[in-house]
C-alpha positions in Angstrom: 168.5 -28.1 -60.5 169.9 -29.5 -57.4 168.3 -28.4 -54.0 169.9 -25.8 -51.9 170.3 -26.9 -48.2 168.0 -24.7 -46.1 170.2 -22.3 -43.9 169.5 -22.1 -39.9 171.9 -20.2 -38.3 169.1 -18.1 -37.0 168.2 -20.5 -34.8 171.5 -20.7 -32.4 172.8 -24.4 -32.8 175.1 -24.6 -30.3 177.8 -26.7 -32.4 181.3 -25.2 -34.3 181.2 -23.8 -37.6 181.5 -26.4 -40.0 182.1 -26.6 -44.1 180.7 -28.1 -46.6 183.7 -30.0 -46.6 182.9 -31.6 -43.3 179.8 -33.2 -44.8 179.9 -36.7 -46.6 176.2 -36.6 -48.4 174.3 -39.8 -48.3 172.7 -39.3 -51.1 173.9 -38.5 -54.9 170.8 -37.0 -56.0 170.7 -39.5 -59.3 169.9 -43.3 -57.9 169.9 -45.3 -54.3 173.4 -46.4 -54.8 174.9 -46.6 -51.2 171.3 -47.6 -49.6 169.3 -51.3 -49.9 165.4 -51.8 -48.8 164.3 -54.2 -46.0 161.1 -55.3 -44.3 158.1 -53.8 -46.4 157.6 -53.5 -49.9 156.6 -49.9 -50.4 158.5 -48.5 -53.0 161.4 -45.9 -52.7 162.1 -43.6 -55.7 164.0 -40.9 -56.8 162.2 -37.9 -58.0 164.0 -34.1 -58.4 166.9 -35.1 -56.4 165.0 -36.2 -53.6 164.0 -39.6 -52.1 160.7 -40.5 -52.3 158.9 -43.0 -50.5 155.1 -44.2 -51.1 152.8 -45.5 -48.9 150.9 -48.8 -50.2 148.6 -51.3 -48.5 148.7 -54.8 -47.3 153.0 -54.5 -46.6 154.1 -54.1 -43.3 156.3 -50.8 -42.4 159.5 -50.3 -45.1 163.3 -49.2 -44.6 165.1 -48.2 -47.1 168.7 -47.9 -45.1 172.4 -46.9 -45.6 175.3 -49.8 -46.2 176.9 -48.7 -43.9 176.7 -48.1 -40.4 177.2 -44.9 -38.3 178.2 -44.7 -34.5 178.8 -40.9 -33.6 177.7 -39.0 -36.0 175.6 -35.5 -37.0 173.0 -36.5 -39.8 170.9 -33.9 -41.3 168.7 -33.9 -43.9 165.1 -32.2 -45.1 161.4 -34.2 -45.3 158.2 -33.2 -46.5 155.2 -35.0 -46.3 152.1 -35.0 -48.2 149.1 -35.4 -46.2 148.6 -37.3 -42.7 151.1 -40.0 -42.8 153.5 -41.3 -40.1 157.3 -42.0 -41.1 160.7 -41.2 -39.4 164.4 -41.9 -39.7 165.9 -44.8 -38.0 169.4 -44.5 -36.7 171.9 -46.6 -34.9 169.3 -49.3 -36.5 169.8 -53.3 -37.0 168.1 -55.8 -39.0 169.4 -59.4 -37.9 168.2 -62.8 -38.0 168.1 -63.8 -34.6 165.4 -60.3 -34.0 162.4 -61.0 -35.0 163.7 -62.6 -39.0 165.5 -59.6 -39.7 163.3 -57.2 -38.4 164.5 -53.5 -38.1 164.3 -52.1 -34.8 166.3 -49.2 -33.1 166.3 -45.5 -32.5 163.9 -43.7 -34.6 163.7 -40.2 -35.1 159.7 -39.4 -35.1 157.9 -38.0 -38.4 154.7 -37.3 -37.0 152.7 -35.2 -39.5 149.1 -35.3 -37.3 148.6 -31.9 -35.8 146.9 -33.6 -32.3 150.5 -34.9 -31.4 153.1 -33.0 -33.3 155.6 -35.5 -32.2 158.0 -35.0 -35.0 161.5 -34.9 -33.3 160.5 -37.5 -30.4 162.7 -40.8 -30.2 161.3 -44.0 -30.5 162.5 -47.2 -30.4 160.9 -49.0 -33.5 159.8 -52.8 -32.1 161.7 -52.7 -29.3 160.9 -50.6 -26.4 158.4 -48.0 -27.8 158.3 -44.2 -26.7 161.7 -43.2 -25.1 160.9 -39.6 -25.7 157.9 -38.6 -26.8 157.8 -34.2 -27.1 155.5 -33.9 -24.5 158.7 -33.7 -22.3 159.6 -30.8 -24.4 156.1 -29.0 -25.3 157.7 -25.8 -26.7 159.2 -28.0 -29.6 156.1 -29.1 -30.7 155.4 -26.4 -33.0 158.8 -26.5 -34.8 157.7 -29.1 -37.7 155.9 -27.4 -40.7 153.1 -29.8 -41.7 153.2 -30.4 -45.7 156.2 -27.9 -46.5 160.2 -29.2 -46.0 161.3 -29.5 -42.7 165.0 -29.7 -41.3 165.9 -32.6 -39.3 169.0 -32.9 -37.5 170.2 -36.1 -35.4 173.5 -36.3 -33.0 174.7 -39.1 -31.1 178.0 -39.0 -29.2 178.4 -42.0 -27.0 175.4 -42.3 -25.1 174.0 -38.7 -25.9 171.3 -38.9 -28.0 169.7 -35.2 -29.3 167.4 -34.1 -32.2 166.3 -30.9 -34.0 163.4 -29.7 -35.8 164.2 -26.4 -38.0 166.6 -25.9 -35.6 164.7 -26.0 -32.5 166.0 -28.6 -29.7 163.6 -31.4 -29.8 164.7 -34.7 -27.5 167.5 -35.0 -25.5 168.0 -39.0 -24.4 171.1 -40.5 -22.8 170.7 -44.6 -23.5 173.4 -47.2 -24.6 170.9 -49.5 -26.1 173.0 -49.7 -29.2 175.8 -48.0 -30.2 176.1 -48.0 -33.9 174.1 -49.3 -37.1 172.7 -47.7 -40.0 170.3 -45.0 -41.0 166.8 -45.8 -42.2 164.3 -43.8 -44.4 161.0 -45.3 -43.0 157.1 -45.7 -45.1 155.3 -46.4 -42.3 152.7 -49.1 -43.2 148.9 -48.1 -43.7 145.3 -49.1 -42.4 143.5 -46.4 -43.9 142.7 -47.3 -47.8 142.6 -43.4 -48.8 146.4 -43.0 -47.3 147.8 -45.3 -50.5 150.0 -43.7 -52.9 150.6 -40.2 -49.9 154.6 -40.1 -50.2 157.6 -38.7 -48.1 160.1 -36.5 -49.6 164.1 -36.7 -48.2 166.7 -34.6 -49.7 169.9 -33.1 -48.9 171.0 -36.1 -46.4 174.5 -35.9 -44.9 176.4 -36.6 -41.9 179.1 -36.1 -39.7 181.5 -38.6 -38.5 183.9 -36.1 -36.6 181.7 -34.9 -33.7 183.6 -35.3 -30.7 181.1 -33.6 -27.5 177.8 -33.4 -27.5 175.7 -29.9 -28.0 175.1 -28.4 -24.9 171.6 -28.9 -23.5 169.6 -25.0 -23.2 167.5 -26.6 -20.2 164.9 -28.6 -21.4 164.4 -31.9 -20.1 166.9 -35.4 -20.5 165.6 -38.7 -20.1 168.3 -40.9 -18.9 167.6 -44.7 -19.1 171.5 -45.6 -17.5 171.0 -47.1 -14.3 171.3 -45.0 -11.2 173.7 -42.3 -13.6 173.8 -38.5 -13.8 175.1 -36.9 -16.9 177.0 -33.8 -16.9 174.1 -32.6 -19.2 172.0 -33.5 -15.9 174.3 -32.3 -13.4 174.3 -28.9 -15.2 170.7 -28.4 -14.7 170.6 -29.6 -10.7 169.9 -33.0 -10.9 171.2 -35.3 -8.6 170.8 -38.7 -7.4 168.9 -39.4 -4.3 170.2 -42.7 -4.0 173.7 -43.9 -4.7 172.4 -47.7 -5.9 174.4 -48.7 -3.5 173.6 -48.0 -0.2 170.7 -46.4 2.8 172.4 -43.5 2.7 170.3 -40.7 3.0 167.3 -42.8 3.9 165.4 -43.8 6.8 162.3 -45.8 8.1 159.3 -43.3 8.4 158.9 -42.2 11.9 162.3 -43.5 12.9 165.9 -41.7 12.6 167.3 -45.4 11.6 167.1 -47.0 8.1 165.4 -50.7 8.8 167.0 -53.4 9.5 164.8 -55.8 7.5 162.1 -55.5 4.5 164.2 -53.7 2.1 167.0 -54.6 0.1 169.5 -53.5 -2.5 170.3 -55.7 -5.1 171.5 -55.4 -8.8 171.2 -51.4 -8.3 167.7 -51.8 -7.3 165.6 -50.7 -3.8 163.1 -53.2 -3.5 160.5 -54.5 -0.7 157.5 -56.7 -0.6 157.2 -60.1 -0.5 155.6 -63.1 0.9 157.7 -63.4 3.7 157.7 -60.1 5.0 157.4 -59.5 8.6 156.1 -56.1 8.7 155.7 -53.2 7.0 157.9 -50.4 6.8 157.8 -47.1 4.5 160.8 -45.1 3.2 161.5 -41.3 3.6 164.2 -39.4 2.8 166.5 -37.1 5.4 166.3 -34.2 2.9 162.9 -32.1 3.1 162.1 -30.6 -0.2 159.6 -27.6 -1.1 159.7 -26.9 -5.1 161.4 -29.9 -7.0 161.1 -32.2 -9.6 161.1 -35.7 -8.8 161.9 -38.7 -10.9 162.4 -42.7 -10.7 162.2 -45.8 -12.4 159.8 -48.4 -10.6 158.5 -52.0 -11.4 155.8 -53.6 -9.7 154.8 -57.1 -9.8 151.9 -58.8 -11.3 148.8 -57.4 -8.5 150.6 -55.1 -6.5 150.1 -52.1 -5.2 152.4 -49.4 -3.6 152.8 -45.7 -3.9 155.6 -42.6 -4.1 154.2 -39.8 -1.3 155.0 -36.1 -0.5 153.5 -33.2 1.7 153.5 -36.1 4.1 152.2 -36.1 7.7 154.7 -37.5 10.1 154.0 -35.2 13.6 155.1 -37.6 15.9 152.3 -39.8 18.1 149.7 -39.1 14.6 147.9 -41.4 13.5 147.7 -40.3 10.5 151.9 -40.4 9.8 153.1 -40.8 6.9 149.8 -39.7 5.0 150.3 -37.3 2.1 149.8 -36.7 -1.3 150.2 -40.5 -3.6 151.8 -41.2 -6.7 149.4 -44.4 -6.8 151.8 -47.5 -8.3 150.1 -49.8 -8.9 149.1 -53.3 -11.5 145.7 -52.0 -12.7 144.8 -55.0 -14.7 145.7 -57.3 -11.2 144.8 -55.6 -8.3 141.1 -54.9 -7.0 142.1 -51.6 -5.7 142.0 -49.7 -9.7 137.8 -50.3 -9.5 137.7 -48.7 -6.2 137.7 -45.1 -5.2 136.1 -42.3 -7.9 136.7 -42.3 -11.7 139.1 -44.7 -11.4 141.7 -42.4 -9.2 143.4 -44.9 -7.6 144.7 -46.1 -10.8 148.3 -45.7 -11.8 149.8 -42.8 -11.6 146.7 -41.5 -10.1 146.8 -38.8 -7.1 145.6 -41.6 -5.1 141.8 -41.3 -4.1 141.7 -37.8 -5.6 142.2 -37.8 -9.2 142.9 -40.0 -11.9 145.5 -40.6 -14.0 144.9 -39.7 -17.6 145.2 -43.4 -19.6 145.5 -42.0 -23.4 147.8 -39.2 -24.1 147.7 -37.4 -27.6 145.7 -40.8 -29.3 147.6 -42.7 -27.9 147.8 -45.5 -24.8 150.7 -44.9 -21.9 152.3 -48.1 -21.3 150.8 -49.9 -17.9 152.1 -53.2 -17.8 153.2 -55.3 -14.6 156.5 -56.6 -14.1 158.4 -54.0 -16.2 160.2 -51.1 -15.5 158.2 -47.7 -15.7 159.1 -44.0 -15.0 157.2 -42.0 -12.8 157.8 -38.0 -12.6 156.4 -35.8 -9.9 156.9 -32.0 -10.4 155.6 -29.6 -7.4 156.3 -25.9 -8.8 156.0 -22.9 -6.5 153.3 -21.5 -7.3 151.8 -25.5 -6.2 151.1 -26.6 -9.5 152.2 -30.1 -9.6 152.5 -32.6 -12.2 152.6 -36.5 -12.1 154.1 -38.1 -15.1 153.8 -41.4 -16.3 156.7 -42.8 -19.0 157.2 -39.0 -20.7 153.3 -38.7 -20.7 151.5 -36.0 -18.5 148.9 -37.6 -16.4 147.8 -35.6 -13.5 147.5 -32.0 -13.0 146.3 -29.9 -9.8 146.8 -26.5 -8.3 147.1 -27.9 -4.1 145.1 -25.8 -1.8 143.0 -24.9 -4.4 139.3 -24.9 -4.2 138.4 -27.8 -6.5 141.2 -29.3 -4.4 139.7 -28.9 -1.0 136.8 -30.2 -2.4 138.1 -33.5 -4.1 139.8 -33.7 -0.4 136.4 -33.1 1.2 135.4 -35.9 -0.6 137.9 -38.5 -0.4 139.3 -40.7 2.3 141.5 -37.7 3.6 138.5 -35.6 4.5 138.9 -35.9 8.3 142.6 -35.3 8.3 143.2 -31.5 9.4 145.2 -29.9 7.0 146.3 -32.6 4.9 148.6 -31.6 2.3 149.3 -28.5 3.4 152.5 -28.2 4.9 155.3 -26.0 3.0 158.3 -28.8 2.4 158.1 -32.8 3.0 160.6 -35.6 3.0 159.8 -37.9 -0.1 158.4 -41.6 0.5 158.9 -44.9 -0.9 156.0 -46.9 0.4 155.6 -50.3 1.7 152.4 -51.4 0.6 153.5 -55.2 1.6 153.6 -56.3 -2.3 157.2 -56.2 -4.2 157.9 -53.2 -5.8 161.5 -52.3 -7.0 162.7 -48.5 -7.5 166.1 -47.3 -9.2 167.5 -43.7 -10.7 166.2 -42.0 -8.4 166.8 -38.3 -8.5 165.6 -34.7 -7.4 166.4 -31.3 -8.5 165.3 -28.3 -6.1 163.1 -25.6 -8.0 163.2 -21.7 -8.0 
């Protein structure tokens, strides 16, 4: 008997009525005609209309993917897995000689069936860039997948809109033009653990959708644009905007002067950058606009043993001493530069609240990219009730309640103790330091928050 597509109009999916019609399926329920296997050698079977994969050892992670290829497109289908196994479902995927001898790589779709992460519905990019959105940007979608019972997966690109599902719960919401078509992929993830061999994922009911024409509107959960200095209407729909054009100092100035300087900085190739070995002198950024509750976000890339910063709640009384102090977004090349073994507990490490706490290095078992020389994204989020966040490439890495009293005390304690009422102030300008190394910025944007 064939299996009856689970029904999830209870959940609100903002897209039109569709038939059955509408739907091409991918798979006949019989054999893998229309599909071909590359990279491992895990086998892919058919058992009670559904695809089966099983996990062996000593092959390296399997595909088993569409002929054809898919641009836009809605693809649905249903997955169950039996005991703790990783897996997911490539799309917009390639396999070519001249990457790697053919291997796959593109968007992936996560299949995450360890409870400590509940990732399944994040996008990664399978040996290419890694994590593009992992679901701790979207925490209340975490609990959507069902962990050994059928789950609902649903995948929409239109142009460079990128969204997923998980029983009908919004999951991840990228906007990237890394590729713009290829096929779909049923993935066996390859294994290290001898007890995982012969644990199998179950597909059925896959179809798509070639006739989408907009992209589902976005209910408010975060978008992770990698486009360059872009806003998309998703974005602009939610408050965002850009806080620099990419183009020019608009909006900018040198801290503690009305003017933007004259020298240090420059933009180039959509990119803010400063430091150097022939810099004169040093000379931080702020921005015009003073900000209270917002969320903050940018793209940075240091190089190989710098050190720099991002800084709000600044203080920048005129004839102080201490101007341009404030709270730090510490950026910085841990593995080059002296300054990640100084301070407390390592809190002058990436990402760190600079010389007050550290940066958390491994989120849900697993390591947030830290590299040198590539570009990163950083995420400060001050809330009104003075929570504030630092994020590190989608991963939460800092947390604090300012004017606390574990706050005050890690301030008693730190290099800021002497400053009178550091941190406190009710709204700051945002600033881009100068830390005499060469650090780059780009997409930078702000959104004001109730």
């Amino acid at each position: 008997m064939k299996a009856t597509p689970l029904l999830f109009a209870c959940f609100g999916l903002a897209s039109a009525p569709t038939t059955q019609a509408d739907w091409t399926p991918l798979f006949n329920g019989i054999d893998l005609t229309g599909w071909h296997q590359l990279n491992g050698r895990a086998p892919y079977t058919v058992v009670d209309d559904a695809i089966v994969g099983t996990a062996i050892a000593d092959t390296p992670n399997s595909f088993l993917a569409t002929d054809a290829v898919y641009g836009d497109f809605v693809f649905e289908c249903e997955v169950k897995v039996e005991g703790s196994i990783n897996s997911g479902v490539q799309f917009r995927s390639l396999s070519t000689p001249d990457y790697r001898d053919g291997r796959v790589h593109g968007y992936q779709c996560e299949i995450d069936d360890k409870t400590a992460r509940s990732w399944t519905g994040g996008i990664y990019d399978e040996a290419r860039r890694g994590w593009l959105y992992p679901l701790e940007l979207n925490p209340p979608s975490k609990s959507a997948y069902l962990p050994g019972r059928w789950t609902h997966l649903r995948i929409e690109c239109v142009g460079s809109s990128i969204r997923t599902w998980v029983n009908g719960i919004p999951a991840a919401h990228l906007i990237d033009s890394e590729t713009a078509e290829g096929f779909i992929a049923l993935q066996v993830h390859s294994i290290k653990a001898a007890d995982a061999t012969g644990r199998r994922i179950h597909w059925r009911n896959l179809r798509v959708r070639t006739d989408v024409m907009e992209p589902t509107p976005n209910p408010g959960f975060f978008i992770r644009n990698t486009m360059v200095n872009s806003l998309s209407a998703a974005e602009i729909a939610q408050g965002w905007r850009l806080l620099w054009d990419g183009r020019t100092s608009d909006g900018w100035r040198g801290a503690n002067s009305d003017a933007y300087p004259t020298s240090g900085w420059t933009i180039v190739n959509g990119a803010l950058t400063v430091g150097g070995a022939n810099q004169a002198e040093r000379i931080d950024l702020v921005t015009d606009e003073r900000f209270s509750a917002f969320e903050f976000q940018t793209e940075f890339r240091v190089e190989k043993g710098g050190n720099s910063g991002i800084k709000y709640f600044l203080v920048e009384s005129s004839g102080d001493d201490h101007q341009g102090t404030g709270l730090e977004y510490q950026l910085l090349d841990d593995e080059g530069h002296p300054d990640a073994e100084k301070g407390a507990a390592g809190n002058r490490t990436l990402a760190s609240l600079y010389d007050l706490i550290p940066s958390r290095g491994v989120v849900a078992t697993r390591e947030v990219p830290r590299e040198a020389e590539v570009w990163h994204h950083a995420r400060i989020v001050v809330h009104s009730s003075q929570q504030v966040e630092h994020w590190l490439n989608g991963f939460k890495v800092v947390e604090f309640e300012r004017g606390s009293p574990l706050f005050q005390a890690l301030v008693a304690r730190s290099k800021y103790a002497d400053i009178e009422g550091f941190a406190s102030g009710c709204e700051t300008s945002i600033l881009l330091q100068d830390h005499g190394d060469q650090v780059s910025f780009r997409s930078i944007k702000v959104r004001e928050l109730n």
